[in-house]
C-alpha positions in Angstrom: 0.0 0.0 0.0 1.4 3.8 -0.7 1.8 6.0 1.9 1.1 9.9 0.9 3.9 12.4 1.5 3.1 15.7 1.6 6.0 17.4 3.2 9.3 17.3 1.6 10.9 17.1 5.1 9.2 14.1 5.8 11.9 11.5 7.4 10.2 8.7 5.9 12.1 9.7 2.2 14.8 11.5 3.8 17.0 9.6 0.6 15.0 10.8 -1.8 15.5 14.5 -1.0 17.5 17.1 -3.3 19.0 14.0 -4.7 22.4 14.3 -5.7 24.2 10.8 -7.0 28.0 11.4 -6.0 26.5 11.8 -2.5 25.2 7.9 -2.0 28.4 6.5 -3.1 30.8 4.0 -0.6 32.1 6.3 2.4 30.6 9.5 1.5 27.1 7.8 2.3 24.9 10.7 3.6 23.4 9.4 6.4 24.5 6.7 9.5 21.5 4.2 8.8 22.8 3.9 4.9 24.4 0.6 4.4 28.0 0.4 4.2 28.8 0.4 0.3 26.1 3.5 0.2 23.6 3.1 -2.3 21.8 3.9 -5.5 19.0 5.8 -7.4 17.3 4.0 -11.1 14.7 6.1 -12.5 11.9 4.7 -14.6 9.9 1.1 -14.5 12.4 -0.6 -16.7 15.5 0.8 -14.8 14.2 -0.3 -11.8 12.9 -3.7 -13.2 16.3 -4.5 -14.2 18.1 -3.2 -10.8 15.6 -5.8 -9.0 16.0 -8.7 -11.8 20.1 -8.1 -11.0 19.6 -8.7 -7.3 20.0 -5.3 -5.7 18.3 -5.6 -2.8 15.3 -2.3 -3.2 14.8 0.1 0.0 12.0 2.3 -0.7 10.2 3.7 -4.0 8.5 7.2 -4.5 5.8 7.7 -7.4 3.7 10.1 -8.7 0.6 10.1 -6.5 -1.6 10.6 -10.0 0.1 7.3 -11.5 -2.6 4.1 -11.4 0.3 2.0 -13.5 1.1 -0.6 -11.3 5.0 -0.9 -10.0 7.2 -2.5 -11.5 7.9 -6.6 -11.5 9.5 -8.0 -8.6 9.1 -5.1 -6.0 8.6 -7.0 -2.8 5.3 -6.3 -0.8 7.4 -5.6 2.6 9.0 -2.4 0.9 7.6 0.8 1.8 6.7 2.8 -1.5 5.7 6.6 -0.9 3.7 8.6 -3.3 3.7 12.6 -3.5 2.2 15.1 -6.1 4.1 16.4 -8.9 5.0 20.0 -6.9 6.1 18.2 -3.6 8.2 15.5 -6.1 10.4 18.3 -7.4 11.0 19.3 -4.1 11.7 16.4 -2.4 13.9 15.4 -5.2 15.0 18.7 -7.5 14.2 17.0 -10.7 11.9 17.7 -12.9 11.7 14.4 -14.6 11.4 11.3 -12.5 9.8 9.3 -15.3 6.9 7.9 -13.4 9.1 6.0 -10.5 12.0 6.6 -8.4 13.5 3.6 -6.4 17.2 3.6 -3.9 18.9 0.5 -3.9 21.7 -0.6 -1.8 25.1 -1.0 -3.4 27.1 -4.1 -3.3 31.1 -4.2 -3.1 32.7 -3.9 -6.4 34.6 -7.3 -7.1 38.5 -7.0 -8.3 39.2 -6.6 -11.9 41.4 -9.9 -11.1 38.2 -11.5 -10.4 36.7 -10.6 -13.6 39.8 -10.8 -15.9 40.1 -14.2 -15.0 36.9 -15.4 -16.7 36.4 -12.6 -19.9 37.9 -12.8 -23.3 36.8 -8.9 -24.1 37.0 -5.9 -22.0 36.4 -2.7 -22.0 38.8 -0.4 -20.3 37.9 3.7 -19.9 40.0 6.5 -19.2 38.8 9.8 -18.3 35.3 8.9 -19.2 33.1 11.3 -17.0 30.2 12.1 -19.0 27.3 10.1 -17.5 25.6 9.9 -21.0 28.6 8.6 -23.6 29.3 5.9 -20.2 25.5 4.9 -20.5 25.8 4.3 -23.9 29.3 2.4 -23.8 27.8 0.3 -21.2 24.3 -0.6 -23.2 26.8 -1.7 -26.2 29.1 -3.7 -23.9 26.0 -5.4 -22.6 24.7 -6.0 -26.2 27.5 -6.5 -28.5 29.5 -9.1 -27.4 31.4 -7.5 -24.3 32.7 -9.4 -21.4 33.3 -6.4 -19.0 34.0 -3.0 -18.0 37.3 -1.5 -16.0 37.0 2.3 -15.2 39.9 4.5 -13.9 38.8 6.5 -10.9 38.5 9.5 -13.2 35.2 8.2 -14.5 31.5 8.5 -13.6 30.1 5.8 -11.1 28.2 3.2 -13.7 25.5 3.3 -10.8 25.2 7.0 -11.7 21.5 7.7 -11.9 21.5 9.7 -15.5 24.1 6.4 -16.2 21.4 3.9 -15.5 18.7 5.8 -17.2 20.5 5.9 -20.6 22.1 2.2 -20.1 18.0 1.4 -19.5 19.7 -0.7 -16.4 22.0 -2.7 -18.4 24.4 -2.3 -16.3 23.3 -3.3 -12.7 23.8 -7.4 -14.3 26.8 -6.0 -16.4 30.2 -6.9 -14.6 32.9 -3.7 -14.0 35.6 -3.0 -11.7 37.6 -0.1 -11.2 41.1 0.0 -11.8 43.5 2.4 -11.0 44.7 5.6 -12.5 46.2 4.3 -15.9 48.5 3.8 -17.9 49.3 2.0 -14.5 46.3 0.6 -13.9 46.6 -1.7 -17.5 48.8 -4.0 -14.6 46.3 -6.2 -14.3 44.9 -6.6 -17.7 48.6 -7.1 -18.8 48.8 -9.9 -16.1 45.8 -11.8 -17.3 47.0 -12.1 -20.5 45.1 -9.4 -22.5 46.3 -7.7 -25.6 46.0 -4.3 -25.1 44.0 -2.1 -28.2 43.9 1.7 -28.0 41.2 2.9 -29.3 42.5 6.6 -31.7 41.2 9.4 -34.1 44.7 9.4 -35.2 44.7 8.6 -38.9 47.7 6.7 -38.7 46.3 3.9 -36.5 45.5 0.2 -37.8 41.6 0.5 -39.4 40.1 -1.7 -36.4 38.5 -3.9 -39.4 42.1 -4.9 -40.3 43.3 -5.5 -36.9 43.7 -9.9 -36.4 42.6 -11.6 -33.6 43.5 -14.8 -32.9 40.0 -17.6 -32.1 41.3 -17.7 -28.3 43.0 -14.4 -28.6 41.8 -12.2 -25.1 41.8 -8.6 -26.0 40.8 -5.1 -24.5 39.8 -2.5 -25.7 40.6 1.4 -24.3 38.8 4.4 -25.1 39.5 8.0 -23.7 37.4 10.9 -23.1 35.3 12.4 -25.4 37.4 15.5 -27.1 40.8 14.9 -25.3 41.0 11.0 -25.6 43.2 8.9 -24.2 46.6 9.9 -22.9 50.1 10.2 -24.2 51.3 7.5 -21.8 47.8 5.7 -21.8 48.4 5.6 -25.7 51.8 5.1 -25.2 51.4 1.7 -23.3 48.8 0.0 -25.3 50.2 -3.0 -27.8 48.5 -1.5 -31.0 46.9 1.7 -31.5 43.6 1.1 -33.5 41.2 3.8 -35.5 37.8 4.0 -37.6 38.6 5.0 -40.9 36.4 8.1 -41.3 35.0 9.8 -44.8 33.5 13.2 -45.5 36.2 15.1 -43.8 35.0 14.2 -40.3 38.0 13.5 -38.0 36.0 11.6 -35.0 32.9 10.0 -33.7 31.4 10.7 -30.3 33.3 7.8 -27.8 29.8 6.2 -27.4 29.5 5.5 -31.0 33.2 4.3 -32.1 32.8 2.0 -28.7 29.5 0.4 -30.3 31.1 0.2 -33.7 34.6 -1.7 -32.3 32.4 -3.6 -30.0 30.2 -5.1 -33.1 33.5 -5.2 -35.4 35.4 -7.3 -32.1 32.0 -9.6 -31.7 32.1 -10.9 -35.1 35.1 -12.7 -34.3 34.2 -14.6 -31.3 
């Protein structure tokens, strides 16, 4: 059953209020009651559909108090789910989209990249990637082209990043990542677990990534930089092949989300 809110200081959604992402992360947690690895906001039935479906254990929704959809699959009936108007949504939450459904989940520890290297054949490795949309979409084309796994320096956005989720439409709470650290020193461990190392360039002069050959058991990641700047000198510097999309028209680059999806298709053909 909903419960009405009507006052934005209500305690009962105290982590729904002026809701701000890089707040409900590991130990910056906002409050004492959060759990331990903090937690999470999805945004929209099939975000939060897909949270559940992944395991993340849901601890309370907040809905539009005009909505008569019903919530989505798999909420458990023990979990208190709060309903406000549209006014007193925006602000309790200072958004002014919340596409029907809010939900916080609690986070889980992040696993090793050891632990994931040790079982993948294609990665995904990103440097510098902070822009919560072009990581959304990297991680919806991991998901659905082929991709084994994502490792993110610590100078890119949380995956669990609300906008993140919302563009990824959830694909990444069942999608495996890890963060590595700061590279080109962070490549350590994807060096270790025998991964050849592809840097993803604009440069004209790098190998056309439909030429590059990959061996049938061949295990091989794939970088990408920042959108604009790109990958680093020494990031660059380090990898075992530096590989491009041929472009036409006089265009010098594609937006990082879209080269990822393209190398991600070309690299899933040959597994």
């Amino acid at each position: 059953m909903r419960a009405l809110v009507e006052d934005p200081d209500d305690p009962r959604i105290a982590d729904f209020v002026g809701l701000r992402d890089r707040q409900l992360a590991g130990p910056r947690v906002r409050r004492r009651r959060d759990p331990a690895n903090g937690i999470f906001v999805a945004e929209g039935d099939i975000v939060v559909e897909r949270a559940l479906r992944a395991g993340y254990r849901l601890r309370a929704a907040l809905v539009d108090a005009t909505r008569t959809a019903p919530l989505p699959p798999g909420v458990p009936d023990d979990v208190p789910v709060y309903a406000a108007t549209p006014p007193v949504l925006r602000r309790i939450t200072g958004l002014g989209v919340h596409r029907g459904v809010l939900a916080t989940f609690e986070r889980r520890p992040v696993p090793p990249p050891e632990e994931l290297l040790a079982t993948a054949r294609r990665v995904v490795v990103l440097e510098r990637v902070s822009n919560p949309t072009n990581l959304g979409v990297i991680i919806r084309s991991a998901a659905g082209l082929g991709m084994d796994a994502l490792l993110l320096d610590p100078t890119c956005t949380d995956p669990l990043y609300r906008r993140v989720s919302r563009v990824a439409m959830g694909e990444g709470y069942a999608f495996p990542w890890a963060w590595l650290p700061a590279l080109p020193e962070g490549l350590a461990p994807v060096r270790a677990a025998g991964f050849r190392v592809l840097a993803m360039t604009p440069d004209p002069s790098a190998t056309p990534i439909d030429e590059v050959a990959v061996g049938d058991d061949e295990r091989v990641a794939l970088v990408f930089g920042a959108e604009g700047p790109g990958l680093s000198a020494a990031t660059l510097a380090a990898a075992d092949e530096r590989v491009g999309i041929p472009m036409r028209g006089g265009v010098d680059s594609l937006n990082v989300g879209v080269a990822a999806g393209i190398a991600f298709w070309e690299l899933g053909q040959r597994i």
